[in-house]
Structure formats: C-alpha cells, structure tokens
N, C-alpha and C positions, 0 to 999 in steps of 0.2 A: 328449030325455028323459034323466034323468041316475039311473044305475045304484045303487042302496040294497042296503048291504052295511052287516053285521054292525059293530058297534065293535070290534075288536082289545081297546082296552085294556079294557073291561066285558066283554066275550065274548056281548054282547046284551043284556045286565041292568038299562044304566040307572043300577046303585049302582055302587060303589067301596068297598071298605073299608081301614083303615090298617093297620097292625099290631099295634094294641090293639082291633081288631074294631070297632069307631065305621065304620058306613055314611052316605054321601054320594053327593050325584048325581053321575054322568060328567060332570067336563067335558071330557073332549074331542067326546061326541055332546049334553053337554046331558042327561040322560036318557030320552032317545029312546031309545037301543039299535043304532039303527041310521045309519049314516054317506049321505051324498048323494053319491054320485062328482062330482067334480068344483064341488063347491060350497068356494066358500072360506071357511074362518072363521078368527077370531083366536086369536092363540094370547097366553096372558098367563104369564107365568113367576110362579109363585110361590115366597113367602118360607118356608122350615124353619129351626127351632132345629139343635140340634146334636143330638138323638134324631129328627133328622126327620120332627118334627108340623110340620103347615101352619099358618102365622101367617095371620092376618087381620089 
C-alpha cells in the first residue's frame, strides 16, 4: 500500500500560480493535491522566455 502525502510544490491545492497570478494545474501531482509515495512519474522540463513565462 503506498503512502499519500501532501504535494510540496501545491501545498495540497492542485493550482499553481506564476507571478502575474495566472492559475494552472500542478504538474508535478497533476492536480490531485496529493503525491503516491513511491509511485513513479515523468518528469518533463519545460521551456521559459527570459521573464520566465512557460512556453508551450
């Protein structure tokens, strides 16, 4: 049985916001909120400008 803990980087919430306040889902849980101990997932690097907004 694998242990469910909080997201670090959401603090549980699911959103994310940037620094112009624009909300988006966690990706590191997905917006769950919450992490699977021991579950693996991918990690994908994303692309910023130079004011560090996230390229699509």
């Amino acid at each position: 049985m694998a242990i469910k803990e909080t997201c670090k980087a959401c603090h549980g919430t699911g959103m994310l916001s940037d620094d112009e306040g624009w909300q988006y889902k966690c990706s590191v849980c997905h917006g769950d909120g919450i992490i699977q101990e021991g579950s693996e997932k991918t990690v994908r690097v994303m692309l910023t400008d130079d004011n560090n907004r996230l390229l699509d």
